[in-house]
LUMSE-204248 format. One record per residue (C-alpha): residue in three letters; residue number from 1; z, y, x. Coordinates in pm, 1 decimal, always signed. Last residue first. Layout:
<recs>
rec rest: ALA, nr: NUM, zz: Z, yy: Y, xx: X
...
</recs>
This chain:
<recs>
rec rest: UNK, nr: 133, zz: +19185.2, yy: +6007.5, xx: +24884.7
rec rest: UNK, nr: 132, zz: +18999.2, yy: +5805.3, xx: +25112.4
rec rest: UNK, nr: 131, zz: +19176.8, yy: +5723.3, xx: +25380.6
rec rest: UNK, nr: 130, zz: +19065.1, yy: +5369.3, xx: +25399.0
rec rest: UNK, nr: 129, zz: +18757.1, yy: +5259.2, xx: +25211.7
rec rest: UNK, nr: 128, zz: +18773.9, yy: +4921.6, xx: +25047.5
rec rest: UNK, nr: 127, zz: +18535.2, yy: +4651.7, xx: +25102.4
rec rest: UNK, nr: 126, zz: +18204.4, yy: +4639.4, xx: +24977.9
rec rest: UNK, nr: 125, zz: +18199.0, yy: +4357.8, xx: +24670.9
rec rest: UNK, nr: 124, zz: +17874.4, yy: +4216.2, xx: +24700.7
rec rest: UNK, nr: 123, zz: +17617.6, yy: +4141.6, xx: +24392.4
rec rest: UNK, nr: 122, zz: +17452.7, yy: +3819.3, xx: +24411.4
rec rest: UNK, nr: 121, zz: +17118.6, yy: +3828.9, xx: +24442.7
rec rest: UNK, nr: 120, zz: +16874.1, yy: +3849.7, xx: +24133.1
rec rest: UNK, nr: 119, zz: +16603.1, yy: +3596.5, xx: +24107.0
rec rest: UNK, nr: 118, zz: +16769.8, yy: +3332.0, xx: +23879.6
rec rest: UNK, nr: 117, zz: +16785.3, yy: +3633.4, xx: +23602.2
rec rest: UNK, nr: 116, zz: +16398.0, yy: +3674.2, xx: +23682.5
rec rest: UNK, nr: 115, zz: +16334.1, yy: +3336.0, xx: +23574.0
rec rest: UNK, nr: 114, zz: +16605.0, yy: +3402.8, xx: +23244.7
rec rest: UNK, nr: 113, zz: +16441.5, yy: +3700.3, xx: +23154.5
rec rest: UNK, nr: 112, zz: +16065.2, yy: +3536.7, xx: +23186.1
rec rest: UNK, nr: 111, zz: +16193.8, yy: +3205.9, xx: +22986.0
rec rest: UNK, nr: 110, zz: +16349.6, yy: +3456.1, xx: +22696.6
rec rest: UNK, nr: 109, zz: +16083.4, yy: +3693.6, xx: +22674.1
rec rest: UNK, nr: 108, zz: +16145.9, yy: +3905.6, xx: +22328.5
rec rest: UNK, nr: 107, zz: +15875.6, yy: +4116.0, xx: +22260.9
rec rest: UNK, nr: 106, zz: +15579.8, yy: +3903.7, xx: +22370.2
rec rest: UNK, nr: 105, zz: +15430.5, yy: +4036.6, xx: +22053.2
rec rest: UNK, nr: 104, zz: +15621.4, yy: +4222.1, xx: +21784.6
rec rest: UNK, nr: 103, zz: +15474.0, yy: +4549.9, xx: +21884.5
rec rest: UNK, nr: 102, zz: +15163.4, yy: +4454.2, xx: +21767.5
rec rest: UNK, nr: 101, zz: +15351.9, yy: +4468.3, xx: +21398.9
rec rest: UNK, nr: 100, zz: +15285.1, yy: +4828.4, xx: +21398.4
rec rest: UNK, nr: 99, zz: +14931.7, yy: +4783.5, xx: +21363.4
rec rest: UNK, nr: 98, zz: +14990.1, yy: +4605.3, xx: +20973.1
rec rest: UNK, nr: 97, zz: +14853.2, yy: +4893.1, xx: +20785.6
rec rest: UNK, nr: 96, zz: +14529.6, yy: +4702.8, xx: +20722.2
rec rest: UNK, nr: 95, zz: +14252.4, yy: +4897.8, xx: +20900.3
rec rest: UNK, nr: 94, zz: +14508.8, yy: +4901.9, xx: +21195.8
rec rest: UNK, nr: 93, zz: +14537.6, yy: +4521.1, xx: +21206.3
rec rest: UNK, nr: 92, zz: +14148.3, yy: +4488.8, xx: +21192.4
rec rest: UNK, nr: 91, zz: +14164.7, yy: +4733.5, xx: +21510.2
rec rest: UNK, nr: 90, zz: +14428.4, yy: +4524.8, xx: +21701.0
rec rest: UNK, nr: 89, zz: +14249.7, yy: +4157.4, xx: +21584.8
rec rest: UNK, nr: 88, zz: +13935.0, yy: +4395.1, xx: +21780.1
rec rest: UNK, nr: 87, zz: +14136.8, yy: +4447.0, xx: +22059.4
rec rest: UNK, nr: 86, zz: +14253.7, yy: +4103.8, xx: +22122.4
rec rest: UNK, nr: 85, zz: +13848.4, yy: +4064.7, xx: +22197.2
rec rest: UNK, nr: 84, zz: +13721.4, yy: +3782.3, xx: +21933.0
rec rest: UNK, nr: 83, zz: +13622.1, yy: +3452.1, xx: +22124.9
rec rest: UNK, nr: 82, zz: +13963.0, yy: +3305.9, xx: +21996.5
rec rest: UNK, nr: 81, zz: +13851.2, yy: +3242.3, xx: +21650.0
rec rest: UNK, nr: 80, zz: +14118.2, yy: +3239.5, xx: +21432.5
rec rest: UNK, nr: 79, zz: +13911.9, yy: +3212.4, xx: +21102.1
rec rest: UNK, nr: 78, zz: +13966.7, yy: +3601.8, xx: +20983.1
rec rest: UNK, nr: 77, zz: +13865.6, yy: +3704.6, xx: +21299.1
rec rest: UNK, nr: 76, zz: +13542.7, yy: +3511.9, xx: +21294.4
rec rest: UNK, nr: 75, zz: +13490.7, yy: +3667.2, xx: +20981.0
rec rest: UNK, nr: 74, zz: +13538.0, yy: +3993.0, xx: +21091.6
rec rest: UNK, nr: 73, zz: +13308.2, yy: +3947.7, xx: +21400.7
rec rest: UNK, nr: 72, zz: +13036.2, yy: +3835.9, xx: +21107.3
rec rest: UNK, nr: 71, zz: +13118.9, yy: +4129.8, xx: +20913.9
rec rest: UNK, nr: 70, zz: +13041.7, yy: +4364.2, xx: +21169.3
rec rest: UNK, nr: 69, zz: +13295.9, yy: +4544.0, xx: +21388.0
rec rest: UNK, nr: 68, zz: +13406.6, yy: +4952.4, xx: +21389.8
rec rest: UNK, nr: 67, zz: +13750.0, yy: +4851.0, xx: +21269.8
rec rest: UNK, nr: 66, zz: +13725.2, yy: +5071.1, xx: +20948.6
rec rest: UNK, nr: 65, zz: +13329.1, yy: +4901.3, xx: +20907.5
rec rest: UNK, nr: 64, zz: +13466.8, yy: +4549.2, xx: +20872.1
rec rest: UNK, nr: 63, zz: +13723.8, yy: +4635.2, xx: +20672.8
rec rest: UNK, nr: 62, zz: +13476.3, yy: +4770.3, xx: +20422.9
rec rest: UNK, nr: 61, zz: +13266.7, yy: +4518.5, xx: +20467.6
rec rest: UNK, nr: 60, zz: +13499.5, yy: +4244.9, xx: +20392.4
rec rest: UNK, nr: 59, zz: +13558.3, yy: +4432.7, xx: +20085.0
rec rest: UNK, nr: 58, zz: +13954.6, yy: +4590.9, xx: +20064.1
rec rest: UNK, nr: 57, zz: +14116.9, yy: +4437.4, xx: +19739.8
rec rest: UNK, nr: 56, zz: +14489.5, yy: +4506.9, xx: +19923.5
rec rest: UNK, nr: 55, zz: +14594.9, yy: +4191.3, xx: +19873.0
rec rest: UNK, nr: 54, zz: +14253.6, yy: +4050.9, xx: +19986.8
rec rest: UNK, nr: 53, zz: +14248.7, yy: +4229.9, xx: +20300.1
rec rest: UNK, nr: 52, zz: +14607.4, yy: +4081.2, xx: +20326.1
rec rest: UNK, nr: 51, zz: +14525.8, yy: +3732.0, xx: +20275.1
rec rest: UNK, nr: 50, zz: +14229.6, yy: +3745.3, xx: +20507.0
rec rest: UNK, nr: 49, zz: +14471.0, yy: +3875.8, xx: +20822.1
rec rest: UNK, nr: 48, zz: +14741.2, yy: +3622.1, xx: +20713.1
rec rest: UNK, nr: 47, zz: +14437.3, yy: +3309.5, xx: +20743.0
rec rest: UNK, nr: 46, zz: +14307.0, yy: +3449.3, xx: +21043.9
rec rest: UNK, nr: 45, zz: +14640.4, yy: +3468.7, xx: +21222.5
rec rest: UNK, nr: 44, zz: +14690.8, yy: +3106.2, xx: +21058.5
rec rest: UNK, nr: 43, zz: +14373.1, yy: +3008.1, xx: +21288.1
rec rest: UNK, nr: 42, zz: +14494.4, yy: +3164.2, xx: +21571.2
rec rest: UNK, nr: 41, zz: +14886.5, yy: +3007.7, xx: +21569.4
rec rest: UNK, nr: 40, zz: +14665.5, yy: +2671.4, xx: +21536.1
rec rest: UNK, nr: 39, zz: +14390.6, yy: +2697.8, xx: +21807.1
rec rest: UNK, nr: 38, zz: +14608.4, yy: +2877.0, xx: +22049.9
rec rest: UNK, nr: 37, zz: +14787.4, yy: +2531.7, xx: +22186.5
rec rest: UNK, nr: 36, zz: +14468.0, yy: +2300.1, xx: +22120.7
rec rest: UNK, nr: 35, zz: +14291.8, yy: +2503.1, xx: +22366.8
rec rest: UNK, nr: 34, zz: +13899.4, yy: +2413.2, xx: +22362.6
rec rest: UNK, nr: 33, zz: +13757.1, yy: +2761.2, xx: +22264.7
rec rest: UNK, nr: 32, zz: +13997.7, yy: +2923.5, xx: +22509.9
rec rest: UNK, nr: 31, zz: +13907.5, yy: +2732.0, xx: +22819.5
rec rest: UNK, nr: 30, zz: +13525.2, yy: +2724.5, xx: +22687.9
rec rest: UNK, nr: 29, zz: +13392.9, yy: +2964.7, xx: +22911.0
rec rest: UNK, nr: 28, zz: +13023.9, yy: +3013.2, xx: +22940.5
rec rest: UNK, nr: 27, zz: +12889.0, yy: +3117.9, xx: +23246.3
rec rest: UNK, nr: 26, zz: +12550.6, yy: +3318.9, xx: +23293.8
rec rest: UNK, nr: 25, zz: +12405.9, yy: +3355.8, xx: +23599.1
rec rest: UNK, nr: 24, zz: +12232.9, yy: +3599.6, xx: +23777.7
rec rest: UNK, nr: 23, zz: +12052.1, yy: +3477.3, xx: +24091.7
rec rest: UNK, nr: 22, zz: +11913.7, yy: +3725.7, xx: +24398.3
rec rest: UNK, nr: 21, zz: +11708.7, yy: +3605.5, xx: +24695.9
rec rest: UNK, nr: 20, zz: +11649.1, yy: +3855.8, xx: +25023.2
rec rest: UNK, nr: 19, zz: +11430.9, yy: +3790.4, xx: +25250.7
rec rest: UNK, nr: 18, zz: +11474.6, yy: +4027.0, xx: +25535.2
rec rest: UNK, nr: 17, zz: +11304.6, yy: +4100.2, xx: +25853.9
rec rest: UNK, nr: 16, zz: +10936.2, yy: +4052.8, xx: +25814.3
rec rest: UNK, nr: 15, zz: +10704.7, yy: +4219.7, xx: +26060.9
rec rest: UNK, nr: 14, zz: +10498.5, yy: +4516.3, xx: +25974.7
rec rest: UNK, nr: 13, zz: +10674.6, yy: +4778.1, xx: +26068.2
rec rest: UNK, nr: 12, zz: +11001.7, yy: +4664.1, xx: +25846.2
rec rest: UNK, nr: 11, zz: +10913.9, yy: +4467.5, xx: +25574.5
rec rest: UNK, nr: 10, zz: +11145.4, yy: +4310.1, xx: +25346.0
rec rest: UNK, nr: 9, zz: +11065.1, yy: +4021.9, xx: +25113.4
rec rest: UNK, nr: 8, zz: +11172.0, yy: +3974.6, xx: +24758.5
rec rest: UNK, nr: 7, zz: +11312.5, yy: +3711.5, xx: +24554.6
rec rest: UNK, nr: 6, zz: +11448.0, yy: +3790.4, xx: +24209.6
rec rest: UNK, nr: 5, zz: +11604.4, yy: +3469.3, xx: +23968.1
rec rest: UNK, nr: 4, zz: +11721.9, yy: +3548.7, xx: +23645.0
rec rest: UNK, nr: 3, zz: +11978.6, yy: +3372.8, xx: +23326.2
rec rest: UNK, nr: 2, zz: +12021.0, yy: +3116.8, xx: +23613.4
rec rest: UNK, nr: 1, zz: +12246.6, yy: +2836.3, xx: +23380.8
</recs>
């Protein structure tokens, strides 16, 4: 979709030596809307996120302004929604106590250790030194 479309002529003594067009777009992606594999493990993010604001008896507003968001981001937080910048899930986490637990993530790479595991050469044994004492 062209969001704005320029066109514009340059003149240079009189003769015409440029025409210059310019298009902004706007592109929607829907990679993360539509993937089934972040759907799920989003949506019971939301669902643990809502369960302890309520725990805690925090207002959804009240969250809401801690993490600098509105209540409508908030609520699309607390529904898994993937639109929502990781950053604000890390600011809601904050408002909550639960920050720390950011540090959980990716922790423990199994596949990647094992890749780069395949990657490393062989050590070499270097053959003894003579007259060394």
């Amino acid at each position: 979709m062209v969001l704005h479309s320029v066109q514009q002529d340059v003149n240079y003594n009189g003769h015409n030596v440029l025409k210059m067009s310019i298009k902004i777009y706007i592109v929607k992606s829907s990679h993360a809307r539509n993937s089934p594999l972040l759907a799920k493990p989003l949506r019971e993010l939301g669902e643990r996120l809502q369960l302890a604001r309520l725990r805690r008896r925090y207002s959804a507003e009240t969250v809401a302004v801690r993490a600098g968001v509105t209540r409508m981001t908030l609520y699309k937080v607390e529904k898994g929604d993937p639109t929502v910048s990781m950053g604000t899930y890390a600011n809601v986490l904050r408002v909550l106590g639960l920050h720390e637990d950011l540090d959980l993530l990716a922790r423990d790479d199994v596949l990647g250790r094992k890749l780069q595991d395949l990657e490393l050469p062989l050590r070499k044994i270097a053959p003894a030194r003579s007259g060394v004492p």
